[in-house]
N, C-alpha and C positions, 0 to 999 in steps of 0.2 A: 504494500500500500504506500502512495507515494504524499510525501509530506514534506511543505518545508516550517521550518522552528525559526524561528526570530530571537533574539534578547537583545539586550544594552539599551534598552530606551532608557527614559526617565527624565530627571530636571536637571536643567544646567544655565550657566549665569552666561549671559551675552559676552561673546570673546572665548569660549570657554570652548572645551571639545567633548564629542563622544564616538564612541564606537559601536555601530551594530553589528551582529552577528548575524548569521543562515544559514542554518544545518540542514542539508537534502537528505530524505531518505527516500529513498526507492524507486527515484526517479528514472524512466527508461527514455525517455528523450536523448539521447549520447550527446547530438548535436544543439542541445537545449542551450540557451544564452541567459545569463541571470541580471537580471537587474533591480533597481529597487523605484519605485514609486513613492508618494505620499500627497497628503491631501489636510490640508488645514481648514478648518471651521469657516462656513459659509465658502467652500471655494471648489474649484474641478479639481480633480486628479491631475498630479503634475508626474512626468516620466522624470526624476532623478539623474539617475545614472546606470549606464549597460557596462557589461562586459563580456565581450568575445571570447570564443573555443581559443583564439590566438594572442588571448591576453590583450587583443586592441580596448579601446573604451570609450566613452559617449557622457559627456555632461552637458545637462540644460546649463542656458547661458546663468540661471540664476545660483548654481555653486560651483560654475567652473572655477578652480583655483583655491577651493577651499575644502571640496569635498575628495575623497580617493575610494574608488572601491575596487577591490582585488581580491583574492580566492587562492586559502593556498594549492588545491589541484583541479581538474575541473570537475567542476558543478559544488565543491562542496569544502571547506564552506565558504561563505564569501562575505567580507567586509565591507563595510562604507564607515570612513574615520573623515568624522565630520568635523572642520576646525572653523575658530575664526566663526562659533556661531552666531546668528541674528537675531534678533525676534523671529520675522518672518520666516523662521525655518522650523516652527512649530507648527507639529502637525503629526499626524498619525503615518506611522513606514508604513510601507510594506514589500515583500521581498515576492519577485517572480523567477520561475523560469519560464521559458517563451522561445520563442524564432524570431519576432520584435520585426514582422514585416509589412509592406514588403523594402523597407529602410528602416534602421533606428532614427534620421530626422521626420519619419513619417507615421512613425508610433506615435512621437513624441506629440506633436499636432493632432492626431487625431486624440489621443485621451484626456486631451487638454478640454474637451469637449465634454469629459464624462466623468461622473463621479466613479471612484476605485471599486467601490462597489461594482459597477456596472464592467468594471475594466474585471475585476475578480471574478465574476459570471462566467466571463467567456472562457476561462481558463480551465482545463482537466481537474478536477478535485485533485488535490493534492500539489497544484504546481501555484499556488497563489498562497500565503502566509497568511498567518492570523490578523499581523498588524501589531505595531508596536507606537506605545504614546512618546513623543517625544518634545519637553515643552522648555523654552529660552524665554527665561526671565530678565529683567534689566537691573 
C-alpha cells in the first residue's frame, strides 16, 4: 500500500528555518517525480518545489533562493529546508509524487487554479501526503 509521511512542520519566527520531511512507502511509480505543494488560508494551491529522477529541480518564483529540496535516493525521502522564512510562507505542505505534466512550469499554473485539495483528488491514494501545518510568526 503506497503512502507518503510528512513531519517537521510547526512554528517558527520570520528569518528563521525549517525542514520537512517525506517518507515513501510503496510506491510503484519508478519514474515518479516528488515534489511539494502548499496552500495558505483563503488562497489556491501553490506548486513549491519538484524534483527530478536526475536530481534536476523547479522552484516557484516565490522561494526561489530560499527554499532547497533534495532526496537522499530516489523517491525516498525527500526534503524541503526552508530558510530565510516569511510570513507569507505559512500554510499547510504537502508532499506529492506525480509525473508533474505535461511541464513542471505547466503544473505549476494550472494548480495555481485549485485548491490542494482538488490537486490531492486526482492523485492515486497513496501518492499525495497528509499535509503538514506550517506557521511564521513575526
Amino acid at each position: 500500500e503506497a503512502q507518503l509521511v510528512e513531519s517537521g512542520g510547526g512554528s517558527v519566527q520570520a528569518g528563521g528555518s525549517l525542514r520537512l520531511s517525506c517518507t515513501t512507502y510503496g510506491l510503484t511509480f519508478d519514474d515518479a517525480e516528488m515534489g511539494w505543494y502548499r496552500q495558505a488560508a483563503g488562497k489556491k494551491c501553490e506548486l513549491v518545489a519538484i524534483i527530478g529522477n536526475d536530481d534536476s529541480t523547479y522552484y516557484a518564483d516565490s522561494v526561489k533562493g530560499r527554499f532547497t529540496i533534495s532526496q537522499d535516493s530516489a523517491l525516498n525521502p525527500v526534503y524541503l529546508q526552508m530558510n530565510s522564512m516569511k510570513l507569507e510562507d505559512t500554510a499547510v505542505y504537502y508532499c506529492a509524487a506525480d509525473h508533474f505534466t505535461p511541464t513542471w512550469a505547466a503544473t505549476e499554473k494550472r494548480v495555481a487554479t485549485m485548491t490542494c485539495q482538488a490537486v490531492g483528488a486526482a492523485h492515486p491514494d497513496g501518492y499525495w501526503g497528509q499535509g503538514t501545518q506550517v506557521t511564521v510568526s513575526s
